[in-house]
NUTIMI-589226 format. One record per residue (C-alpha): y, z, x; residue number from 1; residue in three letters; chain. Coordinates in Angstrom, 1 decimal. Layout:
<atoms>
atom Y = Y Z = Z X = X num = NUM residu = Ala chaine = A
...
</atoms>
This chain:
<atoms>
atom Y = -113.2 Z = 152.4 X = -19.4 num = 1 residu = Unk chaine = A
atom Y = -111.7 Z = 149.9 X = -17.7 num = 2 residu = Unk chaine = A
atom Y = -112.1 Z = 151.0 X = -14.0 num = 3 residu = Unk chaine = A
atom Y = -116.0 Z = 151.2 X = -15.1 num = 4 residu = Unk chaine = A
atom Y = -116.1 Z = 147.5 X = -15.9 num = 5 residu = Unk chaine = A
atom Y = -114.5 Z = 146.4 X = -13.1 num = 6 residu = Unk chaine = A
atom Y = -116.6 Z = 148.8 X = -10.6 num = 7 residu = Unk chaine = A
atom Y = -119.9 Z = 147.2 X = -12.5 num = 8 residu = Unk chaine = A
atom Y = -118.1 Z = 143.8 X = -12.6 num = 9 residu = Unk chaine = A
atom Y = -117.9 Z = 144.6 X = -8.5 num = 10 residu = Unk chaine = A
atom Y = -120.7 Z = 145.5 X = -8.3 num = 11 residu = Unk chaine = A
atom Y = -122.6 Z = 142.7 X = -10.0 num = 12 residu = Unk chaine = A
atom Y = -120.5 Z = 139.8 X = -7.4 num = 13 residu = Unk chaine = A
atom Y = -121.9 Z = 141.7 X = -4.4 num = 14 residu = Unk chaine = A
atom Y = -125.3 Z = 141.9 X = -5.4 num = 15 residu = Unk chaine = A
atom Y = -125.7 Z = 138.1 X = -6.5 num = 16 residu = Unk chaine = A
atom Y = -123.6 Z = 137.1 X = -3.3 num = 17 residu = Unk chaine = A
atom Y = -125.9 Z = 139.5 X = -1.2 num = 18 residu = Unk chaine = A
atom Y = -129.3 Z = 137.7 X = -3.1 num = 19 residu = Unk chaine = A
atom Y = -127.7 Z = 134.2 X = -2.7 num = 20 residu = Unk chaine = A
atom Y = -127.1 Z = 134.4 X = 1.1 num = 21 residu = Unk chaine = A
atom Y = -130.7 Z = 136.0 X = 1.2 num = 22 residu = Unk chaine = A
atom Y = -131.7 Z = 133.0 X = -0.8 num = 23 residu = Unk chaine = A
atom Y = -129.8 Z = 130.8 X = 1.7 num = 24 residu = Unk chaine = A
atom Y = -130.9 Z = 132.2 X = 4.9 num = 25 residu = Unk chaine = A
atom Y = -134.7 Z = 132.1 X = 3.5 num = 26 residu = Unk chaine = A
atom Y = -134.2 Z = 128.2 X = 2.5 num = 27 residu = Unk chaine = A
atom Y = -132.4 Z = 127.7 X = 6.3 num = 28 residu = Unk chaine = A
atom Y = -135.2 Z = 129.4 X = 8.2 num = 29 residu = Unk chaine = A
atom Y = -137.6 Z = 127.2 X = 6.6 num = 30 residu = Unk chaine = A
atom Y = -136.2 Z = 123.6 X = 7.4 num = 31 residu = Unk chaine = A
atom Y = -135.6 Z = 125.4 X = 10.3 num = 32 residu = Unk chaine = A
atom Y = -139.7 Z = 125.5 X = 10.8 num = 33 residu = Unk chaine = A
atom Y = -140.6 Z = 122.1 X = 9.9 num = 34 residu = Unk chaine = A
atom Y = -137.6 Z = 120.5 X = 11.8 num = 35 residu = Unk chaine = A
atom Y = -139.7 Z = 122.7 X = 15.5 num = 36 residu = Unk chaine = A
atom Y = -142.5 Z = 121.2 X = 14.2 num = 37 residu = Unk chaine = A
atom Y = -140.9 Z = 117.8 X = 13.9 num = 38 residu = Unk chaine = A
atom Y = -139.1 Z = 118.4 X = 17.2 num = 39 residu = Unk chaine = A
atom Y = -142.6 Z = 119.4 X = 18.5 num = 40 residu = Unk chaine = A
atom Y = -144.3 Z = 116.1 X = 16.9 num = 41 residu = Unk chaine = A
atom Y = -141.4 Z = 114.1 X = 18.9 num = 42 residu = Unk chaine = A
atom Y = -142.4 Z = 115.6 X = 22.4 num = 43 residu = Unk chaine = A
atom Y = -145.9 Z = 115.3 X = 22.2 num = 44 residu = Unk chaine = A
atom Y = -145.6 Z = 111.3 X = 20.7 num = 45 residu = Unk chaine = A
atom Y = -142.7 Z = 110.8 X = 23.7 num = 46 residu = Unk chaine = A
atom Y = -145.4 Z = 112.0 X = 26.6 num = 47 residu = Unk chaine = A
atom Y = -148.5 Z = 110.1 X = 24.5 num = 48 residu = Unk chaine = A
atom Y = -146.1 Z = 106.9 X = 25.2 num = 49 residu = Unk chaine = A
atom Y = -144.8 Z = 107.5 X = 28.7 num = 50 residu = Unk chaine = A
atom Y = -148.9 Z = 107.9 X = 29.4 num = 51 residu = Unk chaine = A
atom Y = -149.6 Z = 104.9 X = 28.1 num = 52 residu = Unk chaine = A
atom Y = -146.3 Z = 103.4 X = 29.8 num = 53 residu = Unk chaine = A
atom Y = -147.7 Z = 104.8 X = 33.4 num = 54 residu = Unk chaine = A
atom Y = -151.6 Z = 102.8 X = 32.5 num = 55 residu = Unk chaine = A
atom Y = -149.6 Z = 99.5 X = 31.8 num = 56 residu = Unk chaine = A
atom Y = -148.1 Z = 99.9 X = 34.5 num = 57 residu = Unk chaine = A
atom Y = -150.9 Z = 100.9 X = 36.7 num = 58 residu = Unk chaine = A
atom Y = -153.4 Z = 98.4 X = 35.0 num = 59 residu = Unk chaine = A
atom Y = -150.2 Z = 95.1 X = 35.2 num = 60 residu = Unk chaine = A
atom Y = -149.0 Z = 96.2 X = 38.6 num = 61 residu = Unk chaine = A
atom Y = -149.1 Z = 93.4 X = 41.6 num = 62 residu = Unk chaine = A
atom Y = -151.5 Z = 95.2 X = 43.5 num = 63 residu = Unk chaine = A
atom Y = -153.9 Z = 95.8 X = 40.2 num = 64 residu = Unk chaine = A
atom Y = -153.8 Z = 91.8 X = 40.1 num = 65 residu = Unk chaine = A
atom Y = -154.0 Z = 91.4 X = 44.1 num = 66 residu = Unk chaine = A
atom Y = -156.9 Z = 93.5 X = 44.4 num = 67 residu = Unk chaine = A
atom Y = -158.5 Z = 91.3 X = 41.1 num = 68 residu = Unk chaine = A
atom Y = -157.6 Z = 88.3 X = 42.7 num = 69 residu = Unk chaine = A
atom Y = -159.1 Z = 89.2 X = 45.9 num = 70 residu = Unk chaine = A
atom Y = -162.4 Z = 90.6 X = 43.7 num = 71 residu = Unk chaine = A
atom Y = -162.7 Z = 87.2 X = 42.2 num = 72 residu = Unk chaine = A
atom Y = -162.3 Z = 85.3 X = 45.4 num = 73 residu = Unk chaine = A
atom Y = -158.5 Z = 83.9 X = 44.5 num = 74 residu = Unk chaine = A
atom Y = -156.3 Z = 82.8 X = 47.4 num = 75 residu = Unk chaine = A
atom Y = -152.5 Z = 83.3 X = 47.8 num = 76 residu = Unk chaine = A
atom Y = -150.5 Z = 80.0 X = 47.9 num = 77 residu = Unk chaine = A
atom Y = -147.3 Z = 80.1 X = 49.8 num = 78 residu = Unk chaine = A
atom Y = -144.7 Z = 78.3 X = 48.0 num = 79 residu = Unk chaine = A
atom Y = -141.9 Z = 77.2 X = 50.2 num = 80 residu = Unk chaine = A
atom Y = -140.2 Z = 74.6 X = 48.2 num = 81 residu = Unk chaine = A
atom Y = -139.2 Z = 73.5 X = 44.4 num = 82 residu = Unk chaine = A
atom Y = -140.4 Z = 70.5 X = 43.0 num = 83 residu = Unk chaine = A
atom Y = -137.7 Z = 69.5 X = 40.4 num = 84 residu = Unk chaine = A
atom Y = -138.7 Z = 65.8 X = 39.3 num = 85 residu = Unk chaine = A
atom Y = -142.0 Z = 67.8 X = 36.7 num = 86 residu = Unk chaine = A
atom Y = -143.7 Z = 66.0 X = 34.6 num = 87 residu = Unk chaine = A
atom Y = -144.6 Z = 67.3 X = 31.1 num = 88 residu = Unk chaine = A
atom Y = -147.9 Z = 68.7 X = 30.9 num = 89 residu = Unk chaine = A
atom Y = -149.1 Z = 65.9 X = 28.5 num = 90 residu = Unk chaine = A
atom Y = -148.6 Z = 63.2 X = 30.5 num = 91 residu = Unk chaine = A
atom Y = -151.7 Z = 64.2 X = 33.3 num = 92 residu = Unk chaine = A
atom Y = -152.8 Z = 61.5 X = 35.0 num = 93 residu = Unk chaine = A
atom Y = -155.2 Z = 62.9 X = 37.4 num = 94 residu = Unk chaine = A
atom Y = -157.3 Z = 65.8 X = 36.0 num = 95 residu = Unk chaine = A
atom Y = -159.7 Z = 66.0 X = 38.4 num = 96 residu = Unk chaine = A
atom Y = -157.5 Z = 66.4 X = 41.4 num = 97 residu = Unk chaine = A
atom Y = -155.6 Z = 69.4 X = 40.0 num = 98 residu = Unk chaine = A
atom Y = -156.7 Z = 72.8 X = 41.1 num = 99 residu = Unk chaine = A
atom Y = -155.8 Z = 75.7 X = 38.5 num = 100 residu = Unk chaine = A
atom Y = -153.2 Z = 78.1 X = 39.7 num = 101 residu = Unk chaine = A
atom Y = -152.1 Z = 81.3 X = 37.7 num = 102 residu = Unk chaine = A
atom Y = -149.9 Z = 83.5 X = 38.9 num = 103 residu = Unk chaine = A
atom Y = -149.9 Z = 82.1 X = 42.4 num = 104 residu = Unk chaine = A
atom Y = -153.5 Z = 82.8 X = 43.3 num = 105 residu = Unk chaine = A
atom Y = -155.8 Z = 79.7 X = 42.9 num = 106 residu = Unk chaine = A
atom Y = -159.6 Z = 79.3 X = 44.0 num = 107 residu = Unk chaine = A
</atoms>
């Protein structure tokens, strides 16, 4: 009587250890899935934003704004030396003298 138990009592830890690895293996594969699909989801936003890095680059390069400068008719000012005595910007004295320059191109 005995060895019956103990077979059965065998027999029963196998089968549940056998079904909870199943159980495991099933609950692996599928956080398995969604972290590909994640992984996948990462790729695509990583090339979306080098794409748009390479147009901000294209559209803020120096020759972009050359080639608008020279569109709108903006010269190139060579600038060979600092001026270090600047005056604040609120104390302007003569506003019609002063020609607009952005980014070293002026009219």
């Amino acid at each position: 009587m005995k060895k019956k138990y103990i077979f059965r009592l065998i027999y029963s830890l196998l089968s549940i250890s056998i079904i909870l690895s199943l159980f495991i293996n099933i609950k692996i594969n599928e956080i398995s899935k969604e972290l590909s699909s994640i992984n996948a989801e990462i790729v695509e936003l990583e090339r979306s934003k080098a794409n748009i890095n390479v147009e901000y680059i294209k559209k803020y390069s120096f020759e972009n704004i050359e080639n608008l400068s020279k569109l709108k008719s903006y010269v190139r000012l060579r600038v060979n030396n600092l001026n270090l005595d600047l005056e604040t910007p609120y104390k302007l004295n003569d506003v019609e003298e002063m020609n607009p320059t952005v980014m070293g191109f002026s009219r």
